[in-house]
C-alpha positions in Angstrom: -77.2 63.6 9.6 -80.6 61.4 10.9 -80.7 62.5 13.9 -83.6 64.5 15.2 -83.1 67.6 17.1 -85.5 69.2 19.3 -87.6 72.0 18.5 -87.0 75.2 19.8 -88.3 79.1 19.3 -85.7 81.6 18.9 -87.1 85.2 18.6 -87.3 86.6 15.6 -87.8 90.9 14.2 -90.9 91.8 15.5 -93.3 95.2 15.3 -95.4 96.2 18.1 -98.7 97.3 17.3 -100.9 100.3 19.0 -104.4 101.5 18.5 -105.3 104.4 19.2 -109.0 105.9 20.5 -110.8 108.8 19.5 -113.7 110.3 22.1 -117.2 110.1 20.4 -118.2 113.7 20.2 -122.2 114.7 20.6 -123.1 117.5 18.2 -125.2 119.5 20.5 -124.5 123.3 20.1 -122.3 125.0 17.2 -120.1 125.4 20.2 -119.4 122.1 20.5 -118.3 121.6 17.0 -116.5 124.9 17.1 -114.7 123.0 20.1 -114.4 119.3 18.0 -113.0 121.0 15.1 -110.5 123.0 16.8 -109.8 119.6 18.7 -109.2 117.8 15.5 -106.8 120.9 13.9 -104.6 120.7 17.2 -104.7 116.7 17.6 -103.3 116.4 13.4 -100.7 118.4 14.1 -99.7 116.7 17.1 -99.5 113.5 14.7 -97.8 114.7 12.0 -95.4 115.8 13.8 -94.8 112.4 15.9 -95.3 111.0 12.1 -92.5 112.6 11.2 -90.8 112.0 14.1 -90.7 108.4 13.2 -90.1 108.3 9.8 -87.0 109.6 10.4 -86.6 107.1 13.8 -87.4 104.9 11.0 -84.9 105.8 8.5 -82.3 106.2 11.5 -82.8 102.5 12.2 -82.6 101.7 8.6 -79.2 103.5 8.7 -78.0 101.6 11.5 -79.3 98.4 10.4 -77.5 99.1 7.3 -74.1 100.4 9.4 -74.4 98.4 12.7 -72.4 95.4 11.1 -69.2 97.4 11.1 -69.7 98.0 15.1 -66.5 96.8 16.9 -65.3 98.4 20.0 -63.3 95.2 20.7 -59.1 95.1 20.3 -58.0 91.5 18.5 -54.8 90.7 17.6 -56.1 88.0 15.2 -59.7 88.8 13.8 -61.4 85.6 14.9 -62.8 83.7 12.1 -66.1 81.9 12.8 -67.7 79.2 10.6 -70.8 78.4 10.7 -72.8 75.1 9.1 -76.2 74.6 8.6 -76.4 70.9 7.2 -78.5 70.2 3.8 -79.1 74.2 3.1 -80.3 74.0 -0.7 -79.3 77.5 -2.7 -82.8 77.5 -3.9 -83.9 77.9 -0.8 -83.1 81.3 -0.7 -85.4 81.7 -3.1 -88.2 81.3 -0.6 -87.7 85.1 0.7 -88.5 83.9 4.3 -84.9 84.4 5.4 -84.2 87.9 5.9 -81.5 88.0 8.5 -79.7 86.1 6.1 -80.6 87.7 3.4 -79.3 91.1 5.4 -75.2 89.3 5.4 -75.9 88.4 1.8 -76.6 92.0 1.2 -73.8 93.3 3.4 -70.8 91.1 2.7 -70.2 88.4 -0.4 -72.1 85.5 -1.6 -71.5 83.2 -4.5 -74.2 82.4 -6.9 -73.9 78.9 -5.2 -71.3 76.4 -3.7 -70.9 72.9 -5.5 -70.3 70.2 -2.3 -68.0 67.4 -3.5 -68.9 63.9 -4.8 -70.6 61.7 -2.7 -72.6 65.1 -1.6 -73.3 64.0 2.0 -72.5 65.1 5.0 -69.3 63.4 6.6 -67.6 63.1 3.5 -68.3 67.3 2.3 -67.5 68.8 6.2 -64.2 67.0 6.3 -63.6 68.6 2.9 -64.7 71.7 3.9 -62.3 71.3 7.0 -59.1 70.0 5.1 -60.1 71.2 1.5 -59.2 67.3 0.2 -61.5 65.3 -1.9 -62.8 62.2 0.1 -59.9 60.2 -1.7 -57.5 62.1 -0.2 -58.9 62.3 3.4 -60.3 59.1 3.6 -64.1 60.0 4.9 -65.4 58.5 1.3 -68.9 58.2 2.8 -70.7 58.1 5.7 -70.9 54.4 6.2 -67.8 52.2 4.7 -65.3 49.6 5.2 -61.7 50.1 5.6 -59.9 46.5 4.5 -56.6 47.0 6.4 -58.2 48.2 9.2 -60.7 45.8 9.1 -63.5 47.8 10.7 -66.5 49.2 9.3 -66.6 53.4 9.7 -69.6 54.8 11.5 -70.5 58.3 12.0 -69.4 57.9 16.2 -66.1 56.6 15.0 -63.2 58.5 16.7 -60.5 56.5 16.8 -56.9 57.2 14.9 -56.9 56.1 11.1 -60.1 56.7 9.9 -60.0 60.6 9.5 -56.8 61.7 7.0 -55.4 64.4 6.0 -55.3 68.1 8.2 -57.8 70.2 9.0 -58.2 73.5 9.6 -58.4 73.6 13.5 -55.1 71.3 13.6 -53.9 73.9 11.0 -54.8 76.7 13.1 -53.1 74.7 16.1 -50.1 74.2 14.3 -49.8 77.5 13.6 -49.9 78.5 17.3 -53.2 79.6 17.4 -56.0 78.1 19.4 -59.3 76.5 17.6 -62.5 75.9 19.3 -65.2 73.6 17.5 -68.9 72.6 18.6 -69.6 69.5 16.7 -68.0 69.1 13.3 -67.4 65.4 12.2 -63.8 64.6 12.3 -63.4 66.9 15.3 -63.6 64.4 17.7 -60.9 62.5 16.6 -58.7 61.5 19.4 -55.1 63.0 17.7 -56.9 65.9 15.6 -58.7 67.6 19.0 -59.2 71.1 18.8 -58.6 73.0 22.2 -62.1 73.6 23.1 -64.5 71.0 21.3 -67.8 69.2 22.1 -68.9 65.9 22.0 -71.7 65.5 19.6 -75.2 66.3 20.9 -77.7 66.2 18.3 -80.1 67.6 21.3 -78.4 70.5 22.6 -80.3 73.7 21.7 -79.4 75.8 19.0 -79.2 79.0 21.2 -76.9 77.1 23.6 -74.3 76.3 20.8 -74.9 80.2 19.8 -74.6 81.3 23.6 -71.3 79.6 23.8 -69.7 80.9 20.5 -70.1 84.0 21.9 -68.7 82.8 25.7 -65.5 82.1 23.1 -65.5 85.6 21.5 -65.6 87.4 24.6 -62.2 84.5 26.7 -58.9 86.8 27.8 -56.7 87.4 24.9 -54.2 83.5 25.7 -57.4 81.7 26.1 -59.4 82.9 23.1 -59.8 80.8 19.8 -58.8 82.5 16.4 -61.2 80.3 14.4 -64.3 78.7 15.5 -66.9 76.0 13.9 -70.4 75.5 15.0 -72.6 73.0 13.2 -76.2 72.8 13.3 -78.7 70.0 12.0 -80.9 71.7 10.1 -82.8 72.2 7.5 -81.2 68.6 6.8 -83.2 66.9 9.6 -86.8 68.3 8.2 -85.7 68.1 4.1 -85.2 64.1 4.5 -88.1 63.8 6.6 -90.4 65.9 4.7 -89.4 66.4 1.5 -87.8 69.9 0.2 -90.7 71.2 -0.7 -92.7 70.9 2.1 -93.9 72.9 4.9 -91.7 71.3 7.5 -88.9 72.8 5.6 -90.6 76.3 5.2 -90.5 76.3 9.0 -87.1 74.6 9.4 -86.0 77.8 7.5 -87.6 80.1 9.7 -86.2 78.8 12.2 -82.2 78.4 11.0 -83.2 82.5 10.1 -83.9 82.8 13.9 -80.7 81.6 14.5 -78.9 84.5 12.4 -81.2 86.7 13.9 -80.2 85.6 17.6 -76.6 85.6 16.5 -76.1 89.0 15.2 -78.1 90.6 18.4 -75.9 88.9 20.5 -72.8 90.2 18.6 -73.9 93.6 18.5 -75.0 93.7 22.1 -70.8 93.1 23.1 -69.7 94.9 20.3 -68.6 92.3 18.6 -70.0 92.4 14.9 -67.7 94.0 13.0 -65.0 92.4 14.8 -64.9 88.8 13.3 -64.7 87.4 10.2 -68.2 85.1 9.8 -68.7 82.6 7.0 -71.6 81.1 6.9 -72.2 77.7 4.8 -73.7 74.0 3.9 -72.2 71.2 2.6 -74.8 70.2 0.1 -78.8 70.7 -0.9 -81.8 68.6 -0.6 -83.6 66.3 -3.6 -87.4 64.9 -4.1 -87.2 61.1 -3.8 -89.1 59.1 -5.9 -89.7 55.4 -5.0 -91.2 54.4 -8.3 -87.7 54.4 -9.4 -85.7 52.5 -6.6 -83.4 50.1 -7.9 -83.2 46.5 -5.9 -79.9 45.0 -7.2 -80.9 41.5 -6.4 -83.2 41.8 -9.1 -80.4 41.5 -11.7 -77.8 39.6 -9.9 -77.7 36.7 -7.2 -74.1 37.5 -5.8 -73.5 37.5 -2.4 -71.2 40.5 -1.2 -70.6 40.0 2.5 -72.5 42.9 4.1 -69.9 45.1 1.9 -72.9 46.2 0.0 -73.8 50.0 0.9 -77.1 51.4 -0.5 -78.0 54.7 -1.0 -78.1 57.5 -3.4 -74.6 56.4 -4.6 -74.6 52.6 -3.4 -70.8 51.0 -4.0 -69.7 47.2 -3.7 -66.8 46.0 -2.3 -65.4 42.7 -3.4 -63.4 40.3 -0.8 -59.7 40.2 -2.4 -59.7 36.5 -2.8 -59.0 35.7 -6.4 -59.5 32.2 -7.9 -57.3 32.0 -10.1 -53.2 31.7 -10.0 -53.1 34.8 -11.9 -54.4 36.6 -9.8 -57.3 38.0 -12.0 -60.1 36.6 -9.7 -61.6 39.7 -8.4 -61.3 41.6 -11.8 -63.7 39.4 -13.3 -65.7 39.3 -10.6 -66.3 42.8 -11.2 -66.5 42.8 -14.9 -69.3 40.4 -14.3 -71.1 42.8 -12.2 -71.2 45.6 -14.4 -72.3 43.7 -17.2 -74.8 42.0 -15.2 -76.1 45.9 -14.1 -75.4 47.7 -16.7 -77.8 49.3 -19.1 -80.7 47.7 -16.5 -83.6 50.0 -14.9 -83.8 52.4 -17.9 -82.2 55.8 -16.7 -81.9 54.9 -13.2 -78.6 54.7 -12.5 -75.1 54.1 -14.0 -72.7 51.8 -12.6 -69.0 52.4 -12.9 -65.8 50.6 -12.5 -63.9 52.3 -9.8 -61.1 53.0 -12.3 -63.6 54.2 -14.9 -65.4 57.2 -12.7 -65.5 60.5 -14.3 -62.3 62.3 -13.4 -64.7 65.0 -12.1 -65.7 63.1 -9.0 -61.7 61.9 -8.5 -63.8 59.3 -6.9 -60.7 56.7 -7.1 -57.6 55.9 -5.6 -58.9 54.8 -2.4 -59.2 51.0 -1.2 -62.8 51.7 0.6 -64.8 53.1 -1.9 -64.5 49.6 -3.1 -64.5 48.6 -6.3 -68.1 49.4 -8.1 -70.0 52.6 -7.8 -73.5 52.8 -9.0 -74.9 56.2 -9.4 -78.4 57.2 -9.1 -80.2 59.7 -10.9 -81.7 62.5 -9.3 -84.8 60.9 -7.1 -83.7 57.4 -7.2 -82.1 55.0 -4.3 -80.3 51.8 -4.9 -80.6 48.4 -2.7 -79.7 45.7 -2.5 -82.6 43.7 -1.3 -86.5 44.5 -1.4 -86.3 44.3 2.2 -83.6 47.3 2.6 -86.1 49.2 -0.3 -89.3 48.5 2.3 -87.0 49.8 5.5 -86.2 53.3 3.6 -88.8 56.2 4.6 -87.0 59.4 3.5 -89.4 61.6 1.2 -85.9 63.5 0.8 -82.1 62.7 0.2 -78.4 63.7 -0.8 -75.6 62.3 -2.3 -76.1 62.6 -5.7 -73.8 63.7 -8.7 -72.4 66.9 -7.2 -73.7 69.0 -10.3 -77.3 68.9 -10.1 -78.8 71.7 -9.2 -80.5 70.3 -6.2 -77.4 69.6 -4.1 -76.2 72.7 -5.0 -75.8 74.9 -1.3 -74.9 78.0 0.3 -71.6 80.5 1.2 -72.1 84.1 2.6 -69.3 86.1 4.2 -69.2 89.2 6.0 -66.5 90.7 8.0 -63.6 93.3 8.1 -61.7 91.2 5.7 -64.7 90.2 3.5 -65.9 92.6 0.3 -68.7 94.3 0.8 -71.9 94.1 -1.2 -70.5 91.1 -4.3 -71.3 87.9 -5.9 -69.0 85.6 -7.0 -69.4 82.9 -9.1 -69.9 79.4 -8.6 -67.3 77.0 -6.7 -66.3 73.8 -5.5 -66.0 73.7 -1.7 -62.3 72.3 -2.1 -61.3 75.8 -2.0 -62.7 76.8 1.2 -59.7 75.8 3.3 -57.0 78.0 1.3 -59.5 80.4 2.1 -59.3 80.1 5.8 -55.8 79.6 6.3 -55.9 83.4 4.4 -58.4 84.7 6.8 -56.6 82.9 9.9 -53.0 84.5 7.8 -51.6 81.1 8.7 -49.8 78.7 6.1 -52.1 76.0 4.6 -51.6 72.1 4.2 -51.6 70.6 1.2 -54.5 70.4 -0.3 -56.5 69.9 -3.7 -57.9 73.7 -3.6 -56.0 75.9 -6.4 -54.6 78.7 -4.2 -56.0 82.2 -5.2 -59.8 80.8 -6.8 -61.5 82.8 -3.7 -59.2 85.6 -3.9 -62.2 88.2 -5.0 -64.2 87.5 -1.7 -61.6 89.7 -0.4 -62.0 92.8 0.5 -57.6 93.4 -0.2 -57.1 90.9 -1.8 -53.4 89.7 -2.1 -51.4 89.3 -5.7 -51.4 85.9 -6.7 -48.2 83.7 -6.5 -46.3 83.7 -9.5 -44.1 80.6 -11.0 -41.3 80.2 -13.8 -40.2 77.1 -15.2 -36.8 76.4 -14.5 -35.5 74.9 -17.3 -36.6 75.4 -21.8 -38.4 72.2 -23.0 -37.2 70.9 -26.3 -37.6 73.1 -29.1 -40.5 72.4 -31.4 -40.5 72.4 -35.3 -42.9 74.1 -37.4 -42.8 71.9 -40.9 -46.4 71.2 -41.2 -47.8 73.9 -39.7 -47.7 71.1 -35.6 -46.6 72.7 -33.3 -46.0 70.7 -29.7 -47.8 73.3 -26.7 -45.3 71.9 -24.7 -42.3 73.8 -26.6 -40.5 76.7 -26.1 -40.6 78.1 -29.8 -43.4 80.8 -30.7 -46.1 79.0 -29.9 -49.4 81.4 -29.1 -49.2 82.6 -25.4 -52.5 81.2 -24.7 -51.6 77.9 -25.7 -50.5 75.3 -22.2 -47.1 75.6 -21.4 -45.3 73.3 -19.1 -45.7 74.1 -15.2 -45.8 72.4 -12.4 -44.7 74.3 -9.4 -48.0 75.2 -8.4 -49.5 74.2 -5.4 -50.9 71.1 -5.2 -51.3 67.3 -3.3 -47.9 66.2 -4.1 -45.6 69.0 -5.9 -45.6 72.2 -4.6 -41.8 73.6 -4.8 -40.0 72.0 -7.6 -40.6 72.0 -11.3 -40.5 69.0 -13.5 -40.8 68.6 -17.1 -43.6 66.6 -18.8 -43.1 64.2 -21.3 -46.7 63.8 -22.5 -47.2 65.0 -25.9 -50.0 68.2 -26.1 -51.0 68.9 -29.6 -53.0 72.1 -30.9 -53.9 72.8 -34.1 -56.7 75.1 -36.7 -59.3 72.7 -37.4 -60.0 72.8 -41.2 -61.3 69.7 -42.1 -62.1 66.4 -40.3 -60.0 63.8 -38.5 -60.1 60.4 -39.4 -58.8 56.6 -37.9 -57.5 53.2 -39.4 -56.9 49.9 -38.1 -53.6 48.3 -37.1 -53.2 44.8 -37.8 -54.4 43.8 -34.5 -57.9 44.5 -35.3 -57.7 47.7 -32.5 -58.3 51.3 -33.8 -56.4 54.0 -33.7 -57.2 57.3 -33.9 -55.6 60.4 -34.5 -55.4 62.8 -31.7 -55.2 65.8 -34.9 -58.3 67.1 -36.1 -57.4 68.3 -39.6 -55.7 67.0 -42.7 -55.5 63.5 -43.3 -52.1 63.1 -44.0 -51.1 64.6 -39.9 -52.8 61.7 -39.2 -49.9 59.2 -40.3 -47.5 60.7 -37.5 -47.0 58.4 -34.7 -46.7 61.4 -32.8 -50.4 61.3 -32.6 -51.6 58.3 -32.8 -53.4 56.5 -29.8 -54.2 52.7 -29.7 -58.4 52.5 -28.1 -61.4 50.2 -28.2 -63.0 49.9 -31.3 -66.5 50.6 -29.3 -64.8 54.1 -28.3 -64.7 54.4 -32.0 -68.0 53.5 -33.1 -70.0 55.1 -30.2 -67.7 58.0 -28.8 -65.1 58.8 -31.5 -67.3 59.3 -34.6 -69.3 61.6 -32.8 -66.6 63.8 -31.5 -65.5 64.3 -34.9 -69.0 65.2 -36.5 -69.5 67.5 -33.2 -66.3 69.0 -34.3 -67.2 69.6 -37.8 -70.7 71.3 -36.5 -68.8 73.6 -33.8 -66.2 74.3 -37.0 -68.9 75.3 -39.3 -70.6 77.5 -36.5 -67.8 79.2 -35.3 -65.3 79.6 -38.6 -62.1 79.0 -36.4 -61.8 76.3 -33.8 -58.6 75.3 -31.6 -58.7 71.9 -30.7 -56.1 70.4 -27.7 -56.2 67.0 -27.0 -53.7 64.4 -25.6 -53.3 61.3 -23.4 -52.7 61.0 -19.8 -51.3 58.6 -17.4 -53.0 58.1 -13.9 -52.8 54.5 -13.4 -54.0 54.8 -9.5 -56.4 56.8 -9.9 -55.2 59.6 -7.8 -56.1 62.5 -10.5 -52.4 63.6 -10.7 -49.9 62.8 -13.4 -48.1 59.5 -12.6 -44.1 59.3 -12.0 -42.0 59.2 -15.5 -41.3 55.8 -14.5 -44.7 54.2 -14.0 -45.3 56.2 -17.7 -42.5 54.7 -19.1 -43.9 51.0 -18.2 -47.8 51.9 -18.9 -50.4 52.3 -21.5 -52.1 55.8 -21.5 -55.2 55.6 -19.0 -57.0 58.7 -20.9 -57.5 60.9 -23.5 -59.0 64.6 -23.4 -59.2 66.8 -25.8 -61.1 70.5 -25.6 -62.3 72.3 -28.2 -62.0 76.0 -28.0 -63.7 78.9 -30.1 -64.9 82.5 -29.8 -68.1 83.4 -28.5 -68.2 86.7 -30.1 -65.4 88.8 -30.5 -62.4 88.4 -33.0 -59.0 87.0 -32.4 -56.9 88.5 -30.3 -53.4 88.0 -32.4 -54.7 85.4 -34.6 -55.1 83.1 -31.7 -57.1 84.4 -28.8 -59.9 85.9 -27.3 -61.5 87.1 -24.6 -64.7 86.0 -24.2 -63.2 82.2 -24.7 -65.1 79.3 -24.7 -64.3 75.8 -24.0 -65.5 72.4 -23.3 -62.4 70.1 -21.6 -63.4 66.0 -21.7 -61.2 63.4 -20.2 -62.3 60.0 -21.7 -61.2 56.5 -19.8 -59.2 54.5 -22.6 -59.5 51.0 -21.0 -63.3 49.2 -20.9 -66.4 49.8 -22.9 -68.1 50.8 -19.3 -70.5 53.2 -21.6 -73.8 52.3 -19.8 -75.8 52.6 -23.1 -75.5 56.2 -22.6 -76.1 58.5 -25.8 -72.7 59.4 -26.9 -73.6 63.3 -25.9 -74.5 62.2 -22.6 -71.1 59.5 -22.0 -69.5 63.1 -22.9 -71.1 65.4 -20.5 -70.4 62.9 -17.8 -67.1 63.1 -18.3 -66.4 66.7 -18.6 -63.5 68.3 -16.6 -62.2 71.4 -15.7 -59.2 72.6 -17.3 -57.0 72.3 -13.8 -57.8 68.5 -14.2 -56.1 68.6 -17.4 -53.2 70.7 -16.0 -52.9 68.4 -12.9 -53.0 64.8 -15.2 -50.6 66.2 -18.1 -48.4 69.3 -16.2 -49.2 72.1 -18.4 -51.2 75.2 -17.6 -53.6 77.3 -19.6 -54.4 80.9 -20.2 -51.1 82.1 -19.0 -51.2 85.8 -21.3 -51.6 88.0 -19.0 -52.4 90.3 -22.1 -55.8 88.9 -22.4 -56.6 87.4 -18.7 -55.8 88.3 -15.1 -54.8 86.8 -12.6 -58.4 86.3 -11.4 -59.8 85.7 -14.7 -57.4 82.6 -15.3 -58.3 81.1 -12.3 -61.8 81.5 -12.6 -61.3 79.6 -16.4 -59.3 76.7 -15.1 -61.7 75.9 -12.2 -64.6 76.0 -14.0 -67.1 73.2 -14.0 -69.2 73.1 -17.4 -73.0 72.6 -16.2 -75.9 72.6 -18.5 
């Protein structure tokens, strides 16, 4: 958000002070002293006695501090849910130990070590994914400025009107479900055919303790008027951290302040009784970064073109080209944009890196959407891009968002606390695309669909549930074992840990039936390296096997790429491979292709596969950290490293081949989702939880 809200005091914890003032005593007679000293005997008793009086006072109020949470002398039929935001909340800014009403719900109820907002981490475009738990793809909000070509309009943060906001969120959920849903400011909740029952026009200047005052006006409505969830945002620290800087002392006190708010909060809860009542979550949808304008990139200073205001600096700056094509084929456009990279790649040292739309990171599942345009440039941590020195000059933030949603500085905040909420635990790490399965648990309501993997959030419950389970319907073909290759999509003896088709699980567009994949999955022992040849057609190709040469010659696993993929990417997977092989003694090595032509991040139809090249590869190397096999095949203590490589375009930015690699990482469940398989299904080695946790995970360095 820029806009500016005012400053306001809200009480914090205080002590009172006394002083106490002894009478001056003369010394003129032994009686006098006699007198004094007997004074002074009866006066230190008085105060160790009142001394200990108020220690125990004092522990007494620790108690209740420590117990006063649990207070509800209230009767719900729903335990209300409320959600609080507090916009560009850094996790590390915990770590200033100024926030102790906060840090009192951390201790109380469940916190994660930190929450990863979703790419573009800004603020429209991570609370409409908190709301719907959709990636900005999906629900449409890809930033907070952009243009929409069939609608023709440009999207503005006031923008209301049908079409621009996709997808369902949680207070239409909650609605749907016949329960009433109150929000004060949230963006998409002023959409004219997504209103909640109560909701409030945006406001940047209404007081904090105003929006406070009239949560708790909803808490305390008659049983057919009250809302069963409720979402208040507030400005800050976001206001003071791109003002200021996140370091600086405007953001020290922006912190205070957002404590005070806490503070004021729970006081009012326990004053009606109310505090053990509800269900509170409180969060941010991404952190704060340093700029540094020595490193702003104009664009004008490597190409001349002319985009028709569909230019959008920022942290993540995007072009969007006018689909007019020059040429009867149609390819007008497409070169258009090839020129552009080539004109910007490699430029400005290790400023940026500008992508093809279809060649972003399957982390982001940045794609698939006609208005994030057709080039994305991302900036490194500190850096801005424009398009003119003019727009460079006009920018005056000492702080920013928006970056690659793995860096540690837009890493933010979740705490919970409530009757439904664990007591006293961390969790690990997350991607806010699970928050809304989380809700709809809390509200017990039935979700949307939505790109959350139902369960991840599961052990912020204080009961929680058992986890759905799924069966495949129908045996895949049977596999043969004459080499030693086996097919992880088969139904013979392969090792339980190894994929095996399954794709009944909840997701964007399949969650009932099961269909069977026909991408081939290969997993083999790595024993010695892979290798490649040419075809006649001067392209390489490689061998998706990483052992003895003579697997190599099955067209089974064979996969036509770029001969730079070779030279820069390919070679040094393989000598990687041979280094983690020598390390580790025993290595498991998946790897196949994928189809996902639009860029949607889920496995295309059979027919669009049947009529397409592969669009990927991945491949994940997999090894013990410490303890032996399990069977000959597992472990434990498992680690892995999953990569999904674009197979069309260099688009390698001059990036060191370890580097191209860590920015395309994955988690496993973007492997499942692209190819229909599913990992760690032995229930021997994992739980339920602990498979979850493995295919969500997010490799950061």
């Amino acid at each position: 958000m820029t806009t500016v809200a005012p400053k306001e005091y809200i009480s914090v914890n205080s002590t009172e002070r006394y002083n106490v003032k002894l009478p001056k005593v003369t010394l003129f007679s032994v009686g006098y002293i006699l007198s004094l000293f007997i004074t002074v005997i009866i006066i230190f008793g008085c105060l160790r006695t009142i001394s200990t009086k108020l220690s125990d006072g004092d522990a007494n109020t620790q108690s209740s501090n420590n117990c006063s949470l649990d207070i509800c002398e209230k009767k719900f039929n729903k335990t209300p849910l409320l959600i609080l935001s507090f916009d560009g909340f850094r996790n590390s800014y915990l770590e200033h130990n100024i926030t102790p009403s906060i840090q009192r719900l951390i201790n109380y109820g469940t916190h994660s070590k930190y929450m990863l907002p979703t790419f573009p981490s800004k603020t429209f475009p991570n609370h409409y994914t908190i709301a719907t738990g959709l990636y900005p793809a999906w629900h449409g909000i890809i930033d907070n400025r952009f243009y929409d070509i069939k609608l023709k309009a440009f999207f503005k943060k006031s923008s209301n009107k049908p079409g621009w906001y996709l997808g369902e969120p949680i207070w239409k959920t909650a609605q749907k479900a016949g329960l009433k849903s109150a929000v004060f400011f949230w963006p998409g909740s002023e959409e004219l055919e997504k209103l909640p029952n109560y909701w409030m026009k945006y406001n940047s200047s209404t007081p904090f303790r105003h929006r406070i005052d009239t949560v708790i006006k909803w808490l305390k409505l008659p049983d057919d008027e009250r809302p069963s969830l409720i979402q208040a945002y507030f400005e800050e620290p976001d206001i003071s951290g791109h003002k200021h800087g996140p370091d600086s002392q405007a953001v020290h006190d922006a912190l205070i302040l957002m404590d005070g708010v806490i503070n004021y909060l729970i006081r009012r809860l326990l004053e009606e009784k109310l505090m053990g009542c509800i269900n509170l979550i409180l969060l941010s949808d991404h952190g704060m970064q340093q700029m540094d304008k020595t490193k702003f990139v104009v664009t004008t200073n490597y190409s001349e073109m002319n985009f028709d205001n569909k230019f959008f600096s920022g942290t993540t700056a995007r072009i969007q080209i006018s689909y007019k094509t020059n040429s009867s084929d149609g390819n007008g456009t497409d070169d258009i944009i090839n020129d552009i990279i080539s004109t910007m790649e490699c430029q400005s040292g290790n400023s940026y890196i500008a992508y093809r739309k279809d060649l972003v990171p399957i982390r982001f599942h940045y794609a698939g959407s006609l208005r994030m345009g057709d080039v994305i440039i991302k900036g490194r941590p500190g850096v801005c891009i424009f398009q003119t020195d003019e727009k460079k000059e006009s920018y005056n933030r000492l702080g920013d968002h928006g970056y690659d949603n793995r860096i540690a500085s837009m890493r933010t905040i979740f705490i919970a606390i409530g009757p439904d909420i664990a007591q006293n635990r961390k969790i690990n790490s997350f991607q806010n695309i699970e928050l809304y399965n989380l809700f709809t648990y809390l509200l017990r309501i039935d979700a949307a669909p939505n790109n959350g993997t139902n369960g991840t959030l599961f052990p912020v419950l204080r009961n929680p549930p058992a986890l759905p389970i799924t069966a495949l319907d129908q045996q895949t073909d049977q596999c043969t074992d004459k080499i030693k290759i086996r097919k992880c999509n088969s139904s013979c003896d392969c090792p339980d840990h190894i994929p095996r088709i399954r794709t009944g699980f909840l997701n964007i567009h399949d969650t009932s039936r099961i269909r069977i994949s026909e991408s081939c999955v290969t997993c083999i022992d790595i024993m010695q390296n892979n290798s490649y040849e040419i075809p006649q057609d001067g392209k390489y190709s490689i061998s998706l096997f990483g052992n003895l040469d003579h697997y190599y010659t099955l067209d089974l696993a064979r996969v036509i790429v770029p001969k730079i993929f070779v030279d820069r990417i390919w070679r040094y997977v393989l000598n990687e491979t041979a280094k983690y092989l020598a390390k580790y003694d025993k290595l498991r090595f998946f790897s196949g292709v994928m189809y996902d032509q639009d860029g949607d991040g889920v496995r295309d139809s059979d027919d669009i596969i049947k009529k397409s090249d592969p669009s990927h590869l991945f491949f994940v190397p997999m090894w013990c950290e410490n303890s032996t096999l399990i069977d000959h095949t597992s472990c434990k203590d498992v680690i892995f490293i999953p990569y999904i490589l674009p197979l069309k375009g260099k688009n390698l930015n001059c990036l060191e081949p370890s580097e191209y690699l860590y920015d395309n990482t994955a988690r496993m469940r973007d492997i499942e989702l692209l190819t229909g398989i599913e990992f760690f299904t032995d229930r021997n080695i994992w739980s339920d939880v602990e498979a979850i946790q493995l295919r969500t995970l997010l490799r950061i360095r």
